[in-house]
N, C-alpha and C positions, 0 to 999 in steps of 0.2 A: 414330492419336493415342497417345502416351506416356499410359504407366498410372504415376499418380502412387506414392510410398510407401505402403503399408499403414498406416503412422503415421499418417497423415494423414488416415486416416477420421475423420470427424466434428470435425476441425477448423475454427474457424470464428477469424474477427478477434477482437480483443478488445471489447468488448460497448462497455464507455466510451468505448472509442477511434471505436466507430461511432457511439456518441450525439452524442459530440464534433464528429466530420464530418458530420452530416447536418443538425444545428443550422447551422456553417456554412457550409454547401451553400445552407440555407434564408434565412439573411441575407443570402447574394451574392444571391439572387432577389428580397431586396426585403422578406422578411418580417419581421414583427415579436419575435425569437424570445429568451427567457429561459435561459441555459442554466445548469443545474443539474448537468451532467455532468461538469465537467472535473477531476483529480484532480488542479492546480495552483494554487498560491497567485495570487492574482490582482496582490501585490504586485511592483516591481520588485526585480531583482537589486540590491543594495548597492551606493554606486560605488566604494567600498574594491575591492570584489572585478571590478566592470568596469576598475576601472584596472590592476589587476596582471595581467589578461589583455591588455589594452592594450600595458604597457609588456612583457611578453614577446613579443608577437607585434616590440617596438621593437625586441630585445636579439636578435633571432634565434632566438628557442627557440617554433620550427616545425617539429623536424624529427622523427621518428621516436624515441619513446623506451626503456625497458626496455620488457617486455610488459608485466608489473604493478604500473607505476608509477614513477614517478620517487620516486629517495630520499629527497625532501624534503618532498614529499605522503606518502611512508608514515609518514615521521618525525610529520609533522602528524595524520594519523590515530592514530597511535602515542598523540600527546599528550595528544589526544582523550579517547581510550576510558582513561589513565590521570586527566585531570581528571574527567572527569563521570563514569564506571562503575569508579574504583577496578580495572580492569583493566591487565595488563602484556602486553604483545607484543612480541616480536622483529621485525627485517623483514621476515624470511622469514615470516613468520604472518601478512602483510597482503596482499591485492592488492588493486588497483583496476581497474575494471573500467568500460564506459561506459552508467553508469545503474545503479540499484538494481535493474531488471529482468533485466539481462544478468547479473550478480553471481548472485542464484538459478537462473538460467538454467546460469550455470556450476558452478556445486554440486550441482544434481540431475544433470547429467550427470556429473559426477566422483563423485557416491556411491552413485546408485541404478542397479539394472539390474533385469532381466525377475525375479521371484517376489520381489522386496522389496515391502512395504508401507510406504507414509508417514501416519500420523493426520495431517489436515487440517480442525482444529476448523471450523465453517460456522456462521456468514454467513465464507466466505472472502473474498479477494481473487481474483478471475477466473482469475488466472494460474498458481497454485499448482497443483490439478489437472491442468490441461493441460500444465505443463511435468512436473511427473513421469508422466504418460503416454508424453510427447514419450520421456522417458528409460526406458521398458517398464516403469516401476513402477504396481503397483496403488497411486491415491488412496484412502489408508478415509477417508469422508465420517463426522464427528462430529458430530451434533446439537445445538447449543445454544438455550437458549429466550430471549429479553428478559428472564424471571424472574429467569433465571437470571444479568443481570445482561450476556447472550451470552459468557460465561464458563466453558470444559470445566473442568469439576470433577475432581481427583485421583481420584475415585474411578472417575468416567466414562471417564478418562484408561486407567487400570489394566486398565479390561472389556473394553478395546478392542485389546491389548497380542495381541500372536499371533507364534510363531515366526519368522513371517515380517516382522515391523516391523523397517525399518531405520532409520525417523527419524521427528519427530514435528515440525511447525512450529507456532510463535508469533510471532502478527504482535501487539503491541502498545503504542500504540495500534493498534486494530483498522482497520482498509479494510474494510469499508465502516461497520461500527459506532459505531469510536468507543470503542470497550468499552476498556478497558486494566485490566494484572492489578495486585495489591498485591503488596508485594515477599512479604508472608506467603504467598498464593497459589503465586508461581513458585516458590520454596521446598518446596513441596510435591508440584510436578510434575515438581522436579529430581530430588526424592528419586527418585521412583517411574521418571524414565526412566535413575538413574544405576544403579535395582537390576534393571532389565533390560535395562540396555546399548542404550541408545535415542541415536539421536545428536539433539539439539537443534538445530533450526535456527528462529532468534530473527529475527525481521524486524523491527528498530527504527528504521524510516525517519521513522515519526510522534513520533519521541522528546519532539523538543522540544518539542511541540504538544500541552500538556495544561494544565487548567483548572482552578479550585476550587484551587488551592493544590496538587493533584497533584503530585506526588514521582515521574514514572516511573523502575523499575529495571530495569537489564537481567538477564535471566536467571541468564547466564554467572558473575555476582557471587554472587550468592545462595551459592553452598556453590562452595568452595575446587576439591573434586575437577572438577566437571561443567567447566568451561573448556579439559580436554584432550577433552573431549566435545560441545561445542558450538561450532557455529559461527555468530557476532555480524553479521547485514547491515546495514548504513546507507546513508547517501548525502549529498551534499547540495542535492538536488533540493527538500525539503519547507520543511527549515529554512532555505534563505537564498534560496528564491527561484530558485534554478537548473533548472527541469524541464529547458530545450532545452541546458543544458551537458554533461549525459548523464555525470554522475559519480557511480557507486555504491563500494562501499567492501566491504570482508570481511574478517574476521580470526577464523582457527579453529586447530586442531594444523596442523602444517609439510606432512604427508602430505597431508591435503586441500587445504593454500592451493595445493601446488606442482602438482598435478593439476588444479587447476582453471584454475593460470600456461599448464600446458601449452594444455589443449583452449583458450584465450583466442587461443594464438600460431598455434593453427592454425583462427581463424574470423578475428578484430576485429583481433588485437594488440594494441597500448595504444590508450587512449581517446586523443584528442584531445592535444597537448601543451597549447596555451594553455588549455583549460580543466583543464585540471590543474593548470598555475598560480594559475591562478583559485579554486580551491579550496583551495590552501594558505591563502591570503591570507586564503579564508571560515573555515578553521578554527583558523586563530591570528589571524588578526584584532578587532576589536573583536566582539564578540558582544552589541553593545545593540540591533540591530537586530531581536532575538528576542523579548524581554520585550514592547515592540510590537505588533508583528503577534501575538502570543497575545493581547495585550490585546484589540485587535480582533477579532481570530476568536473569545474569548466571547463579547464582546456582540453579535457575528452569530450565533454559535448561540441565545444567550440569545433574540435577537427570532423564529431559524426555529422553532424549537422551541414555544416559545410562543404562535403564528401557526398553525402546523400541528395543536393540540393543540387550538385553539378550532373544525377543521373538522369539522363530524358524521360520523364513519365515518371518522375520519383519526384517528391516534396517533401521537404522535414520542417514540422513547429518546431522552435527554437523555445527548452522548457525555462522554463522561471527557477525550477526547483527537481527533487528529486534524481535519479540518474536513470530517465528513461529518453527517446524519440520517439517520437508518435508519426512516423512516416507516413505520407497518402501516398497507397502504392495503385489506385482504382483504374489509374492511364496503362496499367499492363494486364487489366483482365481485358477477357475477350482476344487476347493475342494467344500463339501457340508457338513449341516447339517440338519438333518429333512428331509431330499431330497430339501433342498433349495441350487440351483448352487449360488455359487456365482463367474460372469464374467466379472467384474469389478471395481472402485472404488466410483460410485454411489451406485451400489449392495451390496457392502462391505457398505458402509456408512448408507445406508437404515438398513440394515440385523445389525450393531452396535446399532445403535439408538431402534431399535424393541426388540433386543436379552437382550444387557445387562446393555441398556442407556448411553452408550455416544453420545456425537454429533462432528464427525470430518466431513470438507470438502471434498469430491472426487478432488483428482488429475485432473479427465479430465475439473474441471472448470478451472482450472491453463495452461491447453493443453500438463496434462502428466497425464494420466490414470494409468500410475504403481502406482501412490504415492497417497495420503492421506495427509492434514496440519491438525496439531493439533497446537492448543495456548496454548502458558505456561505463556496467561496472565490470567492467577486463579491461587489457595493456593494451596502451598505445598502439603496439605491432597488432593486435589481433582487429583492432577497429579499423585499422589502414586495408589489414587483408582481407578482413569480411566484408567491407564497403567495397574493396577491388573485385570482389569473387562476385556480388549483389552487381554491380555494373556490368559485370560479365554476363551475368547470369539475363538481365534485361536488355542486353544487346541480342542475344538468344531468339527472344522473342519477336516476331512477327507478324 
């Protein structure tokens, strides 16, 4: 038998992607199942934006394009990051890439190798860790509390800084939290990683998805200098509805984008052509189709949030942004039903799914065990019934 890479110890799928398939593994069976897991807007794609994939695949533009994008999509990104983050790019500082996942994917390979360090504030998003492993970087795992608003602090930021940091990431809004920084805040973590030469990598996929009159800003703006130092992810996966179009975005100094052009040409090549049309159309097109769907996704948070915060032993952060709950579900381990312990939030999550069909993520993929993410990207009706079936299911316990 072939002995697989070294790298590959301890790799495992990614945790929501299994929630997500076993949920509907469970519903091909017939069952009754909730799913709380998926990290996509439940809304359709725009037909703005299915039509200009439509009439490209009419006009012939099917064929193999640059590796990092066609000029008219970087142009549209370009436009982008100059309307809403007051930032300038060249086109040589932008590539596209297929999917916001692949985009970090291709940056931690093009920046990091064996004795670099990355702070990666926690509650993460799953994949952060493991892709810079994947790339021989030690993850430093950063602590945050709900206190603290799941927020690393400039000063917690600074304690954690070692000869060895080559880069520091910001996801927000937050995966799985929800948490999102004040422009005052990033401002503060620029200072500290531009005076020990820290490279910033900002993951603003949840951008547009924030709440309460929220203002988010990108990093990179905050202070003049940090922009030859940072590099900006996006996509348009979150905000228009695209998760299966598989279009992430990146725009940093010329050295990183063109290193990361390279390793691209030698995995994927360019994403997709038509959905790269597709994507122009979503980022200079009409954009009322945002204000919308945010409007909805509050008052889904507003009702999970609310619902979850009435169950004994259950607590929910109320997010900033994003369409996640960050539930503390920690008041029902150590309790049992059936003689089943449950002493965790994989056990908790296994024991939902079997007992009374939902499907949430365990906290300890995020590297907080007390909590549980539940998405309030599905209907009204299904978050009234999974929050009833979660109530039920905690009542269970004793």
């Amino acid at each position: 038998m072939t002995r697989l890479a070294k790298r590959l110890a301890g790799l495992e799928e990614s945790v929501t992607l299994l929630i997500t398939a076993k949920a509907a593994e469970l519903r091909a069976q017939g069952r009754d199942i909730i799913g709380f897991g998926a990290g996509e807007p439940d809304f359709d794609t725009p037909e703005n934006i299915k039509e200009a994939a439509i009439k490209a695949i009419r006009d012939g533009k099917t064929k193999y394009t640059p590796v990092g994008g066609i000029p008219e999509l970087k142009d549209a990104v370009r436009a982008k990051f100059s309307r809403d983050n007051s930032l300038d790019y060249r086109r040589d500082e932008v590539i596209v890439s297929c999917g916001g996942k692949h985009s970090i994917f291709n940056l931690f390979q093009a920046v990091l190798e064996p004795g670099d360090e990355i702070i990666i504030p926690a509650p993460y998003w799953v994949s952060y860790p493991v892709m810079a492993a994947l790339a021989g970087a030690t993850p430093v795992i950063v602590q945050t509390t709900e206190a603290e608003g799941f927020k690393m602090s400039p000063e917690v930021f600074a304690a954690h800084i070692t000869k060895a940091t080559k880069a520091v990431v910001i996801n927000s809004p937050s995966n799985p939290t929800g948490a999102a920084y004040t422009e005052a805040e990033l401002r503060r973590l620029a200072e500290i990683a531009l005076r020990n030469k820290v490279l910033v990598i900002t993951d603003e996929i949840y951008e547009e998805l924030a709440y309460d009159g929220f203002k988010n800003t990108s990093i990179a703006s905050t202070l003049n200098e940090l922009k030859a130092n940072c590099v900006v992810l996006n996509g348009v996966s979150k905000a228009y509805a695209m998760t299966g179009w598989r279009i992430g975005y990146a725009a940093g100094p010329t050295e990183i984008i063109k290193a990361m052009t390279s390793i691209q040409s030698q995995s994927t090549s360019n994403p997709a052509s038509i959905s790269q049309w597709a994507a122009v159309e979503a980022l200079n097109g009409s954009q009322a189709f945002i204000p919308a769907m945010v409007k909805e996704f509050q008052a889904r948070r507003d009702t999970m949030v609310s619902a979850l915060n009435a169950i004994p032993n259950v607590s929910a952060f109320k997010p900033q942004g994003a369409f996640y709950v960050f539930a503390k579900v920690s008041g029902l381990y150590g309790k049992a039903s059936a003689g089943r312990v449950i002493n965790g939030s994989a056990e908790l999550a296994t024991w939902l799914l079997d007992t009374v069909g939902i499907a949430v993520v365990p906290g300890s993929a995020f590297g907080n065990d007390a909590y549980v993410r539940l998405s309030y990207a599905t209907s009204m009706k299904n978050i009234a019934e999974g929050i009833k079936r979660l109530g039920t299911a905690a009542a269970m316990l004793g």
